[in-house]
C-alpha positions in Angstrom: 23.5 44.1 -8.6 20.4 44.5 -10.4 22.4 44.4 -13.6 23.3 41.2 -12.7 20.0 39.2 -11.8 19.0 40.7 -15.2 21.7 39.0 -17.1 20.5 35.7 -15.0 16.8 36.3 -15.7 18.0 36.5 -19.0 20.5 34.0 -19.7 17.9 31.3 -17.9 14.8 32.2 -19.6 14.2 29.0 -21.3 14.5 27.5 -18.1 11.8 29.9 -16.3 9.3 29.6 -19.0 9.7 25.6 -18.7 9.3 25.9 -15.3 6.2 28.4 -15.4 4.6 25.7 -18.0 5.3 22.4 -16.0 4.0 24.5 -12.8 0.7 25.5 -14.3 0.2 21.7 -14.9 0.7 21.4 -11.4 -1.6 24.1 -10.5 -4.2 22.8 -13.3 -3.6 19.5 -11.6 -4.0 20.4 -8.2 -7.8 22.1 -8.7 -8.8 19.1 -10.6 -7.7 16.4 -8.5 -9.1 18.6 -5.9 -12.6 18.3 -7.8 -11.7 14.7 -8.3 -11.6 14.0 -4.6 -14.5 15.9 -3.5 -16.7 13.6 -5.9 -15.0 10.1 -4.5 -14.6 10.4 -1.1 -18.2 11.9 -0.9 -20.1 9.4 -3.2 -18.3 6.2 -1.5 -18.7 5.3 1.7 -15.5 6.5 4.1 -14.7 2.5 4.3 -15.3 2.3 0.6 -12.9 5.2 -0.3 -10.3 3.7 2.3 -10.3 0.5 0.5 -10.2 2.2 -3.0 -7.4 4.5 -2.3 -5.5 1.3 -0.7 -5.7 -0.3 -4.3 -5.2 2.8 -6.3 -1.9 3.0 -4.1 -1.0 -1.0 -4.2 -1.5 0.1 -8.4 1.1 2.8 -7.9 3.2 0.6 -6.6 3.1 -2.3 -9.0 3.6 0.3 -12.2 7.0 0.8 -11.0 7.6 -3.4 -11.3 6.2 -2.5 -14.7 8.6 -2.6 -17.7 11.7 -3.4 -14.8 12.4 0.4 -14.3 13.3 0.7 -18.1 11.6 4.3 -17.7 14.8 5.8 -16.7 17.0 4.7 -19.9 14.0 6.2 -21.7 13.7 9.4 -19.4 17.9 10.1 -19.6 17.7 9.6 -23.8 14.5 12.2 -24.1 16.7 14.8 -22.1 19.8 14.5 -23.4 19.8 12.1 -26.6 16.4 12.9 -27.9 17.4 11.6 -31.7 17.0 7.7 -29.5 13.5 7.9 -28.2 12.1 5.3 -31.2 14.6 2.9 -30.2 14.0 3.0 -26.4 10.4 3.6 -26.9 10.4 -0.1 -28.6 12.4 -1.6 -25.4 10.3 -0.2 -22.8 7.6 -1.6 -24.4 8.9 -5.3 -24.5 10.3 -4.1 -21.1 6.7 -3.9 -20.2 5.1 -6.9 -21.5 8.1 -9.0 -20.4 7.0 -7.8 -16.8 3.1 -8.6 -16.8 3.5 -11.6 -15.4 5.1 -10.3 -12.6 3.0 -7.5 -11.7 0.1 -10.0 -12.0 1.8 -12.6 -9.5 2.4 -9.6 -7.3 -0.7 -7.7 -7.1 -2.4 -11.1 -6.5 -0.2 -11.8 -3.4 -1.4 -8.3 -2.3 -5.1 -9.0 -2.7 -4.6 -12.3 -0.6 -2.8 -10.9 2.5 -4.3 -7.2 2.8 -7.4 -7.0 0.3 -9.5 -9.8 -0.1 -12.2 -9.4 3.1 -12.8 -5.5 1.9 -13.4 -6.1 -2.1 -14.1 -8.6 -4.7 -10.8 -10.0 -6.7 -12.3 -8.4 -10.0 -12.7 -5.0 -8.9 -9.1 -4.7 -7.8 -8.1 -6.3 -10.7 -9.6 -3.4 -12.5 -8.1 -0.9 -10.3 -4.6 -2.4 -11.0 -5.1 -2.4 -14.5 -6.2 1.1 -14.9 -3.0 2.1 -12.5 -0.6 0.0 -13.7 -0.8 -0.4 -17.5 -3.3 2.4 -18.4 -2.3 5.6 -16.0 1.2 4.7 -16.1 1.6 4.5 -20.0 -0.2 7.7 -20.0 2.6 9.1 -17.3 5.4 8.1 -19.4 4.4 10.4 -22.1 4.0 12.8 -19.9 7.9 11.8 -18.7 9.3 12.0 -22.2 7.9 15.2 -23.4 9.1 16.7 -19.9 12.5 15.0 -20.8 12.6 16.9 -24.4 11.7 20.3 -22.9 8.0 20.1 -24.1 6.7 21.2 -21.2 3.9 23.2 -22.6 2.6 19.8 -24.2 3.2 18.0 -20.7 1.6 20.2 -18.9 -1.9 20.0 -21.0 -1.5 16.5 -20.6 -1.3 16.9 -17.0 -4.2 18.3 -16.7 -6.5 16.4 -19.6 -5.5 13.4 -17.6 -6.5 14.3 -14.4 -10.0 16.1 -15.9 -10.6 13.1 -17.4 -10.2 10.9 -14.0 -12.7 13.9 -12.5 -15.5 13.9 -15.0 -15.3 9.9 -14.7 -15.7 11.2 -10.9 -18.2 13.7 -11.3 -20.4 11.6 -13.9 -20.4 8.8 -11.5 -21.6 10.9 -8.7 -24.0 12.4 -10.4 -25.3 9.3 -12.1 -26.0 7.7 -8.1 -23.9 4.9 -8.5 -22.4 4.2 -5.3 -20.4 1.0 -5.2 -16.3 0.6 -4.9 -17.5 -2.1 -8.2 -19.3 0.3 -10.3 -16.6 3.0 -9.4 -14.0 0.6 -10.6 -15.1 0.2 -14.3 -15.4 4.0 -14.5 -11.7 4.6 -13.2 -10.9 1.5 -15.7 -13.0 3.8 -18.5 -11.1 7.3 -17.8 -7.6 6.2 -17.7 -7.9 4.3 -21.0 -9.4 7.2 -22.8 -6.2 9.2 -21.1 -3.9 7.0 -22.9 -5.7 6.8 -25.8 -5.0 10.2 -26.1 -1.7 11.1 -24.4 -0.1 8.3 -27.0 -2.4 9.8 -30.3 -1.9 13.1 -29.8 1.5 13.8 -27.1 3.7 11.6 -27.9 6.6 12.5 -30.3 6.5 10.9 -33.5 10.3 9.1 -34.1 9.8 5.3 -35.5 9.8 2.2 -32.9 13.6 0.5 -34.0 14.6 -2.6 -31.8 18.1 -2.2 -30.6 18.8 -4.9 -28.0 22.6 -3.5 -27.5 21.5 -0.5 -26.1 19.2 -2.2 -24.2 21.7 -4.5 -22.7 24.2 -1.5 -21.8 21.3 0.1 -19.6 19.9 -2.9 -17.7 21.9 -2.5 -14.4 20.4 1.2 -14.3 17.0 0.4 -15.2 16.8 -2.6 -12.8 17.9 -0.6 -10.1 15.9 2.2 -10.7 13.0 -0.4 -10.6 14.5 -1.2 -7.4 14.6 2.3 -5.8 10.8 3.5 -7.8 9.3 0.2 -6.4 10.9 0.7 -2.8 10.5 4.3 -3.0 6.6 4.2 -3.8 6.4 1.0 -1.1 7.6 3.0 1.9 5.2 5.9 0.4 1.9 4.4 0.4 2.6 1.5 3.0 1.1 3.4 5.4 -2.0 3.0 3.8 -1.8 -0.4 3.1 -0.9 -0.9 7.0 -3.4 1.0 8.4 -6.0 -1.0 6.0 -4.7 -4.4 7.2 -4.7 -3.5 11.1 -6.7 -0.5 11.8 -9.5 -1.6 9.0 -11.6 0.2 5.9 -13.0 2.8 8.1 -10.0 3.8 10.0 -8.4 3.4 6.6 -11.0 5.6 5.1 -10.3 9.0 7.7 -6.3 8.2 7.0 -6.9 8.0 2.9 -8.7 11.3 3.0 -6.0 13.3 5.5 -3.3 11.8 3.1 -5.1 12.4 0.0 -5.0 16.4 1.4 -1.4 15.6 2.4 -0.8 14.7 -1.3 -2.0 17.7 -2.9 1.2 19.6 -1.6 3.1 17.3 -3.2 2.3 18.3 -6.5 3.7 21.4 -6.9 7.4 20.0 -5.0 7.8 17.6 -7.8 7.3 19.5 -10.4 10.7 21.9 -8.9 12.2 18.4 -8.2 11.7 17.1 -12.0 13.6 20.6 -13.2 16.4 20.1 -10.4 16.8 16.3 -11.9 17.4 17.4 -15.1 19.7 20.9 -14.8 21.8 18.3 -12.7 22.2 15.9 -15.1 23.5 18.7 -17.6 25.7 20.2 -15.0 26.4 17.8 -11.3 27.8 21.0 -9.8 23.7 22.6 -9.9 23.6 22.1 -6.3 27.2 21.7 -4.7 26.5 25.3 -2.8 25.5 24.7 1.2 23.7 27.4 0.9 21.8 26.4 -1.8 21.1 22.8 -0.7 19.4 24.8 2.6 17.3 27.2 0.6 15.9 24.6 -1.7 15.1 22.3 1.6 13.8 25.1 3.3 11.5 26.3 0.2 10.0 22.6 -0.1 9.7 22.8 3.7 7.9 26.0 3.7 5.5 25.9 0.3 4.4 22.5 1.5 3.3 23.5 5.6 1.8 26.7 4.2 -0.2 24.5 1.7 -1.4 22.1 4.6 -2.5 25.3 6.8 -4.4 26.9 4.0 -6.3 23.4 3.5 -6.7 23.0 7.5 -7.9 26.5 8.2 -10.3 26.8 5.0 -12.1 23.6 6.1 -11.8 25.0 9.9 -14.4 27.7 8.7 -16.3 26.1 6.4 -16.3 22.5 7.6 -19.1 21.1 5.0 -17.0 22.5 1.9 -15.5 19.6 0.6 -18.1 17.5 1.7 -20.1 15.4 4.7 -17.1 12.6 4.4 -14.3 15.1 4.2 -16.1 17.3 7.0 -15.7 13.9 9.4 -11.9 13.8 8.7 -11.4 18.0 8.2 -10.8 18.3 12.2 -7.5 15.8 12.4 -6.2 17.5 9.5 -3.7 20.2 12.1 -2.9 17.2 13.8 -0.2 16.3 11.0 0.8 19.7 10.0 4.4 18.5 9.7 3.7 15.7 7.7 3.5 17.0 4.4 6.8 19.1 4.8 8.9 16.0 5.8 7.6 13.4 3.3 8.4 16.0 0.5 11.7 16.5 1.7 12.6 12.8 1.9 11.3 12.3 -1.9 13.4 15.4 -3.0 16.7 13.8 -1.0 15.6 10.3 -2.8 15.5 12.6 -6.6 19.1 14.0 -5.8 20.4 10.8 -5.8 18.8 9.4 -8.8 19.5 12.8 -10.8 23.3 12.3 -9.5 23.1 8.5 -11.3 23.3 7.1 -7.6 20.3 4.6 -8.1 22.1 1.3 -5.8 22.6 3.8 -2.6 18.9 5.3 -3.6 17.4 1.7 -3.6 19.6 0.8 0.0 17.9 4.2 1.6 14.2 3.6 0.6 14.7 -0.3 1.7 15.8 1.4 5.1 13.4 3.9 5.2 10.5 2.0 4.3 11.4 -0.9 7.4 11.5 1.9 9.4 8.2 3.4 8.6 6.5 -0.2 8.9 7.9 -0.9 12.2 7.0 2.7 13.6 3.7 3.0 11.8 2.8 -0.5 13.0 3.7 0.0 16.7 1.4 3.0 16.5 -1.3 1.2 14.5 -1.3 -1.8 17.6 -0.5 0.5 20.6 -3.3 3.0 19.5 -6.8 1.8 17.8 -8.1 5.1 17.0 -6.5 7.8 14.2 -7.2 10.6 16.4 -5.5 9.2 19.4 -2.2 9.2 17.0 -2.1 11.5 14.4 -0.4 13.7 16.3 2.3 11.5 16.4 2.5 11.0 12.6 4.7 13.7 13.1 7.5 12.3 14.7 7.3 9.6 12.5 7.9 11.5 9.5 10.8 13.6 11.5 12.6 10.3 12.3 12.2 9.4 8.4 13.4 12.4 7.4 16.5 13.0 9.7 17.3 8.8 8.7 16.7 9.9 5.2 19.4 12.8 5.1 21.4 10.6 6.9 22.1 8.6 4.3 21.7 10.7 1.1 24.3 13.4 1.7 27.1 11.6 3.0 26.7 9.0 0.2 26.5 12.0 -2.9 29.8 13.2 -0.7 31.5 10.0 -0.9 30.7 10.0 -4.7 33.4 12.6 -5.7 30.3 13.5 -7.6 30.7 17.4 -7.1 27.1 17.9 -6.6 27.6 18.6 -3.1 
């Protein structure tokens, strides 16, 4: 037996040393944005940081309405076809200027029905722009080099990016400015100097070559992909964009600081879920094993509750540690110890079915999901004005999701004949 996990270890090492390197951009990642957190949701105001992680998440959203999902065509070529990347570099940018309009006729619908008592028009503006064409661009070369198997070069990316986002953090903090519009231009400042140097320095060098007919042969996937990303990232951060419009900045604030905690598991999970993607895409049989599809769901399960406990019982003892704003939040924290778990399992389920090429049924599950999580989240939001009086039942929020979301996603990789599972 122990011959045999050595011929594994061995015939798989590429693989693990991939996997090592995109983890320790996670883990890089992870104590940055960690710094980057601290500095934010202790220099604003609680209502301030509500607001500002409401339009950092409305900008999340939007980037996947930017360049119509034509990430994925460009994604699939970098793993598999890498010889193509010039070509579909050139349509994913005329992907994304095509779609400008769009995301600026959206994101100004948003500011009108959730944003526009809480913060000036220009300031989210700014926000958007820094999310939407700045961050993401920077997060599509991350996607490409992690498409090629450069994930030593994707994973220093990683982390400049994000220690670029936290010295803008730190140097505003420090500075005293203390406004959601002076923290705007900052943001606005770091994420351009990120993609300044993700596309100088990370991005691999194959020349721009406009191909429409391959374009044309991958616009069904790419607008459904958009679909799903969009949906997907909708039903993710509507919660905050809910609790904003109904519960208000400061209730917003608490929730955007136990989230932002709830988030930091996450980044770890998708870094297994990006590797999973692509060994199924090489081989759709990766997962077909029951036992395997349990151990994987348990692992996610289990790495992401034992995250949330070490954050809940290190600010139990030393309540002040991530700051007077956190410290006001740090107690509720327990509350939604199931939370992370659930909402990592439900993007891993909605991964399978992209990595398996099932992007309609993926886009059909996150529309249901995400109606589901608005009509629940809402119902708690009116029945119950304060967060503490319904975190706890985050929980069975998330568990309803979850259980709706497997639901759907195995029997529809079944029906497939896809021999995944």
């Amino acid at each position: 037996m122990p011959q045999n996990w050595l011929e594994i270890v061995k015939r798989n090492t590429g693989i693990l040393r991939g996997y090592v390197w995109a983890l320790s951009g996670s883990a890089g990642r992870l104590v940055i944005s960690l710094a980057y957190f601290i500095a934010i949701a202790n220099t604003l105001s609680i209502a301030e940081f509500g607001v500002f992680a409401t339009a950092s998440a409305m900008g999340v959203v939007l980037s996947r309405v930017a360049a119509l999902g034509f990430s994925s065509p460009l994604y699939r070529v970098a793993t598999v076809k890498p010889r193509l990347i010039g070509a579909y570099s050139a349509g994913y940018i005329a992907a994304l200027a095509i779609s400008v309009p769009l995301v600026a006729l959206a994101a100004l619908v948003a500011f009108h029905l959730v944003f526009a008592a809480d913060i000036s028009l220009l300031a989210y503006a700014v926000i958007i722009c820094a999310e939407v064409l700045l961050w993401r661009s920077a997060e599509m070369v991350i996607i490409v080099c992690n498409g090629m198997g450069r994930f030593a070069r994707a994973a220093l990316l990683v982390v400049t990016g994000s220690a670029l986002r936290a010295a803008a953090a730190l140097l505003f903090a420090a500075i005293g400015s203390a406004t959601l519009q002076q923290w705007a231009w900052y943001y606005l400042a770091a994420n351009a100097i990120a993609m300044a140097v993700a596309i100088a320095f990370f991005y691999p060098r194959y020349r721009l070559r406009w191909s429409p007919a391959l374009y044309l042969r991958r616009w069904r996937d790419s607008v459904s992909v958009a679909g799903a990303e969009i949906l997907f990232y909708l039903q993710s951060e509507l919660d905050k964009l809910l609790v904003l419009g109904i519960g208000g900045p400061e209730t917003a604030g608490l929730y955007a600081i136990i989230m932002r905690l709830v988030d930091l598991t996450a980044l770890p999970i998708r870094t297994f879920n990006m590797m999973l993607v692509q060994a199924i895409m090489r081989a759709r049989d990766t997962i077909k094993s029951l036992r395997t599809r349990v151990l994987i769901e348990g692992g996610i399960a289990l790495a992401s509750t034992v995250t949330l406990l070490f954050f809940a019982g290190f600010l139990a003892l030393y309540p002040a540690a991530l700051g007077s704003n956190v410290a006001e939040a740090a107690p509720l924290l327990i509350l939604v110890a199931a939370v992370p778990a659930l909402r990592n399992l439900i993007e891993y389920q909605s991964e399978l079915l992209y990595a398996t090429g099932r992007t309609f049924v993926r886009t059909v599950n996150m529309s249901l999901i995400g109606l589901a999580k608005a009509a629940m989240l809402s119902g708690l939001l009116l029945i119950f004005g304060d967060f503490g009086q319904w975190a706890l039942l985050l929980n069975g929020v998330f568990l309803l999701l979850y259980m709706l979301s497997a639901g759907l996603t195995y029997p529809a990789l079944r029906k497939a004949g896809r021999r995944v599972i």
